[in-house]
C-alpha positions in Angstrom: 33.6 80.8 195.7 32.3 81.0 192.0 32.1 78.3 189.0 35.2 79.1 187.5 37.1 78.3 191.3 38.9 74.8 190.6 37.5 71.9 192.3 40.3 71.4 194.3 40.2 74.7 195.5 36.4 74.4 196.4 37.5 71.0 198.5 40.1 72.5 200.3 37.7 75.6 200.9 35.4 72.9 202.6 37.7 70.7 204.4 39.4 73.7 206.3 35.7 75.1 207.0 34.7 71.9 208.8 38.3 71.6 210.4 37.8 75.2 211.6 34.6 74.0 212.9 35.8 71.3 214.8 38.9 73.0 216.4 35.4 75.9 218.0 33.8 73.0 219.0 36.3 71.6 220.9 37.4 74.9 222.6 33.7 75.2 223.7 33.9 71.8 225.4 36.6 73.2 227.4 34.8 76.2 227.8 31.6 74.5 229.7 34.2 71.8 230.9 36.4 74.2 233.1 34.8 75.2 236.7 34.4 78.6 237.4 37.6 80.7 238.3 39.8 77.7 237.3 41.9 79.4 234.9 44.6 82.0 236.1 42.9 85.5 236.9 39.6 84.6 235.7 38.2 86.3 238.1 40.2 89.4 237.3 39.0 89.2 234.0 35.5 89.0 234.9 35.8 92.0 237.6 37.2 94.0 234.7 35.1 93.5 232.4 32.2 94.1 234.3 33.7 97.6 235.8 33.8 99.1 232.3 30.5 97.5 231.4 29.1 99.6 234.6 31.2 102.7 233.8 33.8 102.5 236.4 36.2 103.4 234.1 40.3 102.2 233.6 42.0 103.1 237.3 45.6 103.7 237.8 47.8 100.1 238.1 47.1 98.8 241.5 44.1 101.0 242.1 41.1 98.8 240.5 39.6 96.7 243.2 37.3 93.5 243.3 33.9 94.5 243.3 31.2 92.7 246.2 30.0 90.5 243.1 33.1 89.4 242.3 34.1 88.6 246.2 30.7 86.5 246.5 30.8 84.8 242.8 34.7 83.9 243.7 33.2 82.2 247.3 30.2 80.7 245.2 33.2 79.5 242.7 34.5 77.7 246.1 38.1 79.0 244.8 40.7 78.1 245.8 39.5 74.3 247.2 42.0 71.7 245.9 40.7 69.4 242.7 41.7 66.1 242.8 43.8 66.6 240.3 46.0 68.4 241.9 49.9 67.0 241.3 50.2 66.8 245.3 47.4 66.0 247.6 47.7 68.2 250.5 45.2 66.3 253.5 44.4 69.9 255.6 43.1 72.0 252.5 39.8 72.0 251.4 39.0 69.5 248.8 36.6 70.5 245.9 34.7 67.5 245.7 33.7 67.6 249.2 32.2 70.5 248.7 28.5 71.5 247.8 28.0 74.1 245.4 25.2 77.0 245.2 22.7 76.2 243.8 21.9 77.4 240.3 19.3 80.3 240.8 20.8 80.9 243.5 24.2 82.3 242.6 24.6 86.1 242.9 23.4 88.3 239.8 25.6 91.2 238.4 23.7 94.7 238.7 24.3 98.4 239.6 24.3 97.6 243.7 27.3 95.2 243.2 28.9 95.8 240.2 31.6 98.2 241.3 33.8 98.6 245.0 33.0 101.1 247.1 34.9 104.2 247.0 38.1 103.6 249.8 37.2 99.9 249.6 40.2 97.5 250.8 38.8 94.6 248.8 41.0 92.6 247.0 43.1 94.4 244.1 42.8 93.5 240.4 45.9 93.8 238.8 44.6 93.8 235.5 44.9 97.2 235.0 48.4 96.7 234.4 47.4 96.3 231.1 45.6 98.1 227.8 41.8 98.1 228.1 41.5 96.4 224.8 40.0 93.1 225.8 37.8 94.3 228.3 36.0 97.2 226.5 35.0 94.4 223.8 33.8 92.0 226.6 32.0 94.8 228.3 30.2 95.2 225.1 29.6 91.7 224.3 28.7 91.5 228.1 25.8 94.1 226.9 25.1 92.9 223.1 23.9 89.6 224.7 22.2 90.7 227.5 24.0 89.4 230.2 26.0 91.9 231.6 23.1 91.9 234.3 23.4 88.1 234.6 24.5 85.7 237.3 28.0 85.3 237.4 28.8 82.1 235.9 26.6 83.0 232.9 28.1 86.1 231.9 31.8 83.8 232.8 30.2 81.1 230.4 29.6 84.6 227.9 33.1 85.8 228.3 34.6 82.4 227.7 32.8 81.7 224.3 34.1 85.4 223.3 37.8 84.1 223.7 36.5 80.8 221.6 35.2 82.8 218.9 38.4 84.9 218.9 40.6 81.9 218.8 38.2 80.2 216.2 39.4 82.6 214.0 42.8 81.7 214.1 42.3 78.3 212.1 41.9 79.5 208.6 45.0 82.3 209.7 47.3 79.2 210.5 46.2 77.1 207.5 46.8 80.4 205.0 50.4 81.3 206.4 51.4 77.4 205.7 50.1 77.5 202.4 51.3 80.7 201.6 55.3 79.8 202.7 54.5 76.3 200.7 52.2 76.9 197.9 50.9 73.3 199.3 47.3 73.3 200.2 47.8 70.0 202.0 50.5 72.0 204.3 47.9 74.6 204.9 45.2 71.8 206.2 48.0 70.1 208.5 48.3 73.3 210.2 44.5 73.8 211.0 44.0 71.3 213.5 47.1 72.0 214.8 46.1 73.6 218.4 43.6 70.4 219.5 47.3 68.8 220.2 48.1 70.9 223.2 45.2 70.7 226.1 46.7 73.8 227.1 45.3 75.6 224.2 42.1 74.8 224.9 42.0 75.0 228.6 43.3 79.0 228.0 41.5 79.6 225.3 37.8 78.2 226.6 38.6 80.4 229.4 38.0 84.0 229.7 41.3 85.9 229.7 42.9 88.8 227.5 44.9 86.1 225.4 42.7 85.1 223.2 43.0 88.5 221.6 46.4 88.4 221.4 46.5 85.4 219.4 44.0 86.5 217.9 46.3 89.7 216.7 50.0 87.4 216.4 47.8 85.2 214.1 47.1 88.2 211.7 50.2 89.8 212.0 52.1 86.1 211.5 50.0 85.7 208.4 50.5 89.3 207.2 54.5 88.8 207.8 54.2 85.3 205.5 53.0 87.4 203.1 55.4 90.3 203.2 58.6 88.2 203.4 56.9 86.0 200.2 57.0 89.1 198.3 53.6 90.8 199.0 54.9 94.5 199.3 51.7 96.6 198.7 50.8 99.5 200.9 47.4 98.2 202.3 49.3 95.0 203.3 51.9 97.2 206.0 49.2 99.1 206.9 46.9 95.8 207.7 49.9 94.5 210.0 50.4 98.0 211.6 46.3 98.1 212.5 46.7 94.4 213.9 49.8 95.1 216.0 48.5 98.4 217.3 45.6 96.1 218.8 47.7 93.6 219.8 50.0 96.8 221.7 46.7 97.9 222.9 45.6 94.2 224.7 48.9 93.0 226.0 52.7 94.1 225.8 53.1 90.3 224.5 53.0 91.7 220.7 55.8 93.8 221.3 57.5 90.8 220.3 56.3 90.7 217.0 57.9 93.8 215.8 61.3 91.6 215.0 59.3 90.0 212.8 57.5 92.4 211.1 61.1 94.0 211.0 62.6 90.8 209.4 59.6 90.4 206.9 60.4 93.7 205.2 64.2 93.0 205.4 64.1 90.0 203.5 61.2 90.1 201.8 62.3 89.6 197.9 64.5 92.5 196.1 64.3 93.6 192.6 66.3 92.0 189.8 65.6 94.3 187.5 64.7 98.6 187.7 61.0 97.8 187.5 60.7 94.4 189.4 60.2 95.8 192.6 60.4 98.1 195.7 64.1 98.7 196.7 66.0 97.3 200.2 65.3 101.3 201.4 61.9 101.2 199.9 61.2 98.0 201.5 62.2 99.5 204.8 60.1 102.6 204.6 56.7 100.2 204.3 58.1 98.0 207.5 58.9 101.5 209.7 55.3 102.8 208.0 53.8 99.3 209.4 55.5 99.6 212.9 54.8 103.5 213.0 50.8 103.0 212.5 51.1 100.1 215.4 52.7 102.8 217.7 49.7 105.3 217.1 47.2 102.4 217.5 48.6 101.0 220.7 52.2 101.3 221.3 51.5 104.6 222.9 50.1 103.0 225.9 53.7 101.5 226.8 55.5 104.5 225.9 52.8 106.6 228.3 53.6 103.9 231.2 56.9 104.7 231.1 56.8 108.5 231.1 54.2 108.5 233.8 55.3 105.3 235.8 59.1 104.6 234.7 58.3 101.9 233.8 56.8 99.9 230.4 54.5 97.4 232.6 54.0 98.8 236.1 53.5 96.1 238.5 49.3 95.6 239.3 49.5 93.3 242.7 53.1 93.0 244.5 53.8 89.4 244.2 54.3 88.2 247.5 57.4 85.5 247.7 56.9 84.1 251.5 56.2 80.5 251.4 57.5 80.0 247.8 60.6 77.4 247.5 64.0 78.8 246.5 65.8 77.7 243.5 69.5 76.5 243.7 71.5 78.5 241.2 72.5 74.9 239.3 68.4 74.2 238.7 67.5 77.5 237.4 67.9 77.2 233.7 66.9 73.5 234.3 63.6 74.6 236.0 62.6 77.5 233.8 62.7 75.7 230.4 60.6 72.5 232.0 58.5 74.6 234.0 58.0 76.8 230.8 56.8 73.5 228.6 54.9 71.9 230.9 52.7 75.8 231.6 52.6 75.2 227.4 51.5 71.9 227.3 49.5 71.4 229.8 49.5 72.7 233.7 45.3 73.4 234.1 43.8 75.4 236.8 46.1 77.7 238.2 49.0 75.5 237.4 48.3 72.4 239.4 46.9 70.0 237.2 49.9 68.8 235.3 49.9 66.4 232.2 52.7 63.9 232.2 56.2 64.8 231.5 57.2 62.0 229.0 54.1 64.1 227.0 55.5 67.1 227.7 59.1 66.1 226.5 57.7 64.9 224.2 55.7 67.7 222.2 58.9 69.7 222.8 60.8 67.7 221.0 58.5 67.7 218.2 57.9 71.5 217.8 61.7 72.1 218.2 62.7 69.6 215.7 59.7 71.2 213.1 61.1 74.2 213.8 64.4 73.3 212.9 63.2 71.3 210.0 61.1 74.1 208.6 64.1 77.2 209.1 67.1 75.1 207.9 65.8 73.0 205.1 65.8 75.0 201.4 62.3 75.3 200.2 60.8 77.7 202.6 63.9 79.2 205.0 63.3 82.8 204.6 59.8 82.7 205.3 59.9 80.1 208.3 62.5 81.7 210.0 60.6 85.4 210.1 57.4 83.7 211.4 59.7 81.9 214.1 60.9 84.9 216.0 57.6 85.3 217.6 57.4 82.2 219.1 60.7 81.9 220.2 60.7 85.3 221.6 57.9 84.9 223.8 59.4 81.5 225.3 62.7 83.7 225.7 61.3 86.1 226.7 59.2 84.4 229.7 62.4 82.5 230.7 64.7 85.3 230.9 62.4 87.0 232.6 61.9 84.3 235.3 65.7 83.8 235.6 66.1 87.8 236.2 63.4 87.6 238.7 65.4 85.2 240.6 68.8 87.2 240.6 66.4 88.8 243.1 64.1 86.9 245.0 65.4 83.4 244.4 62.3 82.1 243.3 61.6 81.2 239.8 57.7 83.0 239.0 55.9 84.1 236.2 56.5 80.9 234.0 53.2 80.9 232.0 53.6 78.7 229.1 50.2 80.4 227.7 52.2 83.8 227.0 53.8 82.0 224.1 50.5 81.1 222.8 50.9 84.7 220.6 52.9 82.6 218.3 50.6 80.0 218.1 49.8 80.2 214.3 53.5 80.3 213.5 54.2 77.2 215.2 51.4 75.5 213.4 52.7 76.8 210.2 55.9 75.9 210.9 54.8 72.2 211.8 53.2 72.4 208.3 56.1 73.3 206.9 58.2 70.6 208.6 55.4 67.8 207.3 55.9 69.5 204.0 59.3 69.1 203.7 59.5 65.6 205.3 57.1 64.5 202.6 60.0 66.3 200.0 57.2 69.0 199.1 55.4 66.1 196.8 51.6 67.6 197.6 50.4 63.5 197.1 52.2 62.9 200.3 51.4 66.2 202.1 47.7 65.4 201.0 48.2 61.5 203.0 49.8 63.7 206.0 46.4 65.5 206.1 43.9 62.7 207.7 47.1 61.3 210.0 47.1 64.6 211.5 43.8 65.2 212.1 43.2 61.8 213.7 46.1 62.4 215.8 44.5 66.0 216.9 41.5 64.4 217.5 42.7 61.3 219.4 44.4 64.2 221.9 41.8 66.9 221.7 39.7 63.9 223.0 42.2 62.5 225.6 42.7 66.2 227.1 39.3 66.4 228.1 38.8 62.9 229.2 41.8 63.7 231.6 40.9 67.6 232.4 37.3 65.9 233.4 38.6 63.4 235.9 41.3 65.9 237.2 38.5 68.6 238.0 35.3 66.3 239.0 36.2 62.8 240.0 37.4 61.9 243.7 39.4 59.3 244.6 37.3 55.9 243.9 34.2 58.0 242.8 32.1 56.4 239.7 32.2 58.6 236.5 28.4 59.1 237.7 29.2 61.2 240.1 31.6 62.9 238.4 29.2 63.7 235.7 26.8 64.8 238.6 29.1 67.1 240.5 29.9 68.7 236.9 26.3 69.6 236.1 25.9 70.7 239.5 29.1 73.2 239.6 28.1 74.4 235.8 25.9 77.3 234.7 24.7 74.5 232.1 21.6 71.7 233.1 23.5 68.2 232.8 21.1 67.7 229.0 22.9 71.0 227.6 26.1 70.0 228.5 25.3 66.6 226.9 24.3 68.0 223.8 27.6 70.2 223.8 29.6 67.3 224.4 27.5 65.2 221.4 28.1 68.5 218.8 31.7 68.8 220.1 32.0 65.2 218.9 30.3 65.1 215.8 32.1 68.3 215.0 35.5 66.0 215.5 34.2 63.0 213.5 33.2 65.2 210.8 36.4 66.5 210.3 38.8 63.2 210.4 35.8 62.5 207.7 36.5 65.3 205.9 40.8 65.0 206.5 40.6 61.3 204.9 38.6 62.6 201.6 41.1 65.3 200.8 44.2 62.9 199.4 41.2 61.8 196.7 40.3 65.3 196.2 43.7 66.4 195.8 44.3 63.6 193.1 41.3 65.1 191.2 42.8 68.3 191.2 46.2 67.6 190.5 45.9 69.7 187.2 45.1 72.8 189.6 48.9 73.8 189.7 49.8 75.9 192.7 52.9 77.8 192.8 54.9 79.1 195.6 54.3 83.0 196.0 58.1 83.2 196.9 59.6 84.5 194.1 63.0 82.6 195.5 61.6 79.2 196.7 64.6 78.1 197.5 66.0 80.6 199.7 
C-alpha cells in the first residue's frame, strides 16, 4: 500500500484484513473446541503424519498401520464414547460424559519407541495412504518446525489442527478477490469474505486436522486464477500459476481433479480478439489452458495415472468398508437420501456424522446457495465468469452423490456422503453468493456497500450460534449446568480452562472487530465513490 493507493482502496484493504482475521479466529475456536479424534479420520491423519515425521515412509494402500501411540492416544481420546449430542441416544453404549479423562501430563508422548507399528503388526490399518502424501509431508514438518513432533498427542493434534486453520485462513482474501474480480465491486468482494462462518461445518472440518484444508486451500487458488483467466487475464505466468496449484491439489487429494473443467472452461471462454492485435486466438487460448493442465499432470496428476497402472485403479481402496449392520436403502429413497444426506454432511453433521444441526437450517442454506447460484450464472453482468467458477462446486456435490448412488447398485447402502468433499469449491460458492448480493442490489456499489455489515452480522450471529451448539452437543449431559460443561471441556483439552478462555475472549473480539469494521465500509465507500472501479471483463454483460 503506498500514498498514491486511493483511500477507498486503503479501507477496503483494512476491512478484509480484519474480516480475514476474524473468520482464523473463529476456526481456532473450533479448533480448541473439538475433542480429540472427533472429526472423521483424525486419528488417521495424526498416525500419518507422524509416520513420515519418524521416517516410516509412504506404504502401499492398505499396508500403513496405526502405530502403539496412536492405539493408546485414540483410548486416551475415549473414541468412540457417544456425545450427548448424538441425534439418537443409544442407553448400552458408553456415554462421553460419564467418562473420566487422562489426565493432562499424563497422556502418552510421541517418540522413536512408539511412533511407528511394528514390522508384521495387525494393528489397525490407516487407509490414508490411499492418497498423495502432500498434506502429511508438510505436517510432518510443521510437526518438527515447532517442536512437537515429540509431544503428547493432543498437542501435536492441537499443532496439526491450527495448520489446517492457517491453510484455510488463507482462503479469505482468495474468496473476496475472485468476487471482486467477476464484479469490479469491492463491496461484492467483502460479502464473500465472511462467507464460510455461515456453515458450522466449515469450521468444525477446517479446525480439525485432516488433508482438506489443503485442498481448499488449492480450489481457492485455482478458483481465483480461473476468475481471472475467463475475465480476460491470458498471460503465461497466470496458466502456469493454476497448473502449480492444481498439481498440489492432484498431489493432496483426487478431489481437484474436478477442477480441470473449470480450468478447461476458463480458457474456452475467456474473451476473444476483436481485432488482429487484441488478443490471443480461441487455439491460442487453448494451448495456455492444455499448458496449465499439462504442468498440473507433472506436479501431481501423475500419482493417479501411476495408481492405475500399478493398481487398476485411480483411488485404490485403503480399509474395505465393511457394510454388516448398515441399513438398506429402498430404491424409491435413494436420490431422496443422497441429496439430504449430502447437505446436512455440508452444513453441519459434527463428529463423525452424529451431531446433526436442524433440517429446517439445513433446507434452508440449500436453498440459499442454489438460488445465489442461479442468480449469479443466469443473470447478465457476470454469467461467463460465474458459471466457470461453478463447476467445481457442483462437481464435487455430483460427484459425491453419484458416487453414493453407484455404491448402492452394489451393496444397497448409501456411504461415503461427506458433505466436507465439496468444501474444494468453497471460495466459488462465496463468490458466487457475492455475486448474487451484487446483482440483487442491481450492481449499484452504494447498496452492495449496505449488504457488507448485514452480512457480516449474520456470519457472526451463526459463527457464534455453531459453537454455542457444537459446545453443548460435545460437553453438556442431560440436565448438567454449563459449569460442568465448561469443566469437563478444560479437562478433555490439551489447553488449561484460562487459555481456553482467553481463546474464546480473542475469538470474540476478533468477531466484534469485524461487524465494527463491516458497518464503517458503506461511509468509506461514499468517500471514495470518485475511485471508479471497472469490471476486468472486457464483455460485462456476457
Amino acid at each position: 500500500m503506498t500514498r498514491d493507493t486511493p483511500p477507498c482502496e486503503r479501507a477496503y484493504r483494512r476491512t478484509l484484513a480484519v474480516l480475514t482475521i476474524a473468520v482464523a479466529l473463529w476456526a481456532v475456536a473450533w479448533a480448541v473446541l473439538t475433542p480429540g479424534f472427533r472429526s472423521p479420520d483424525e486419528q488417521n491423519h495424526l498416525n500419518s503424519v507422524v509416520r513420515i515425521a519418524y521416517g516410516g515412509g509412504w506404504p502401499e494402500p492398505g499396508a500403513a498401520h496405526f502405530a502403539p501411540v496412536t492405539d493408546q492416544a485414540v483410548a486416551e481420546a475415549a473414541y468412540p464414547a457417544d456425545l450427548p449430542g448424538r441425534w439418537r441416544y443409544r442407553e448400552h453404549a458408553t456415554q462421553f460424559v460419564e467418562l473420566t479423562p487422562v489426565p493432562a501430563d499424563e497422556r502418552v508422548r510421541i517418540s522413536t519407541d512408539n511412533a511407528l507399528p511394528a514390522p508384521g503388526t495387525s494393528a489397525t490399518v490407516d487407509q490414508m495412504t490411499q492418497h498423495p502424501p502432500a498434506y502429511y509431508a508438510l505436517g510432518a514438518a510443521v510437526l518438527h518446525a515447532t517442536g512437537t513432533a515429540d509431544a503428547r498427542w493432543d498437542v501435536a493434534l492441537l499443532t496439526l489442527r491450527l495448520l489446517d486453520v492457517a491453510l484455510f485462513a488463507a482462503t479469505v482474501p482468495l474468496a473476496a478477490a475472485t468476487a471482486r474480480r467477476l464484479t469490479g465491486s469491492r463491496a461484492a468482494g467483502l460479502v464473500a469474505a465472511p462467507f464460510p462462518m455461515l456453515i458450522p461445518q466449515v469450521g468444525h472440518i477446517l479446525g480439525s486436522a485432516n488433508n482438506d484444508a489443503l485442498v481448499v486451500l488449492t480450489g481457492a487458488v485455482v478458483t481465483y486464477l480461473a476468475a481471472r483467466v475467463v475475465t480476460g487475464d491470458l498471460r503465461w505466468r497466470v496458466a502456469a500459476a493454476i497448473g502449480l496449484a492444481l498439481g498440489i491439489g492432484l498431489l493432496t487429494k483426487v478431489m481437484l481433479a474436478f477442477a480441470i473443467p473449470t480450468v478447461a472452461l476458463a480458457y474456452l471462454l475467456a474473451p476473444g480478439p476483436r481485432s488482429p492485435r487484441a488478443g490471443p486466438t480461441t487455439a491460442a487460448r487453448s494451448v495456455r489452458g492444455l499448458a496449465a493442465l499439462a504442468l498440473a499432470f507433472v506436479v501431481g496428476g501423475w500419482w493417479w495415472a501411476r495408481n492405475w497402472i500399478v493398481y487398476g485403479a485411480v483411488q485404490p481402496v485403503g480399509l474395505p468398508r465393511d457394510y454388516s449392520g448398515m441399513t438398506p436403502v429402498p430404491r424409491e429413497d435413494v436420490l431422496s437420501d443422497a441429496v439430504g444426506r449430502t447437505a446436512q454432511a455440508f452444513f453441519g453433521n459434527l463428529s463423525w456424522l452424529e451431531v446433526r444441526l436442524p433440517g429446517d437450517l439445513v433446507a434452508a442454506g440449500s436453498a440459499l446457495l442454489i438460488g445465489a447460484t442461479l442468480i449469479a450464472v443466469v443473470v447478465p453482468g457476470a454469467r461467463r465468469g460465474s458459471l466457470v467458477i461453478a463447476l467445481l462446486p457442483v462437481g464435487l456435490a455430483g460427484a459425491v452423490i453419484v458416487n453414493a448412488v453407484r455404491s448402492w447398485s452394489e451393496t444397497g447402502v448409501l456411504v461415503a456422503l461427506q458433505g466436507r468433499y465439496v468444501f474444494g469449491g468453497l471460495t466459488a460458492l462465496a463468490a458466487l453468493l457475492a455475486v448474487a448480493v451484487w446483482q440483487v442490489c442491481r450492481r449499484r456499489e452504494r447498496a452492495v456497500a449496505v449488504a457488507v455489515p448485514v452480512v457480516t452480522v449474520l456470519a457472526v450471529l451463526a459463527a457464534v450460534s455453531g459453537l454455542v451448539w457444537a459446545f453443548v452437543a460435545m460437553y453438556r449431559g442431560p440436565g448438567e449446568p454449563v459449569g460442568a460443561a465448561w469443566e469437563r471441556w478444560a479437562a478433555w483439552s490439551p489447553l488449561t480452562g484460562p487459555v481456553i478462555a482467553l481463546v474464546l475472549v480473542v475469538a470474540g473480539v476478533g468477531m466484534v472487530s469485524a461487524v465494527v469494521a463491516a458497518a464503517r465500509w458503506p461511509a468509506a465507500a461514499g468517500a471514495g465513490r470518485g475511485d471508479v472501479v471497472k469490471p476486468h471483463a472486457s464483455r460485462p454483460d456476457a
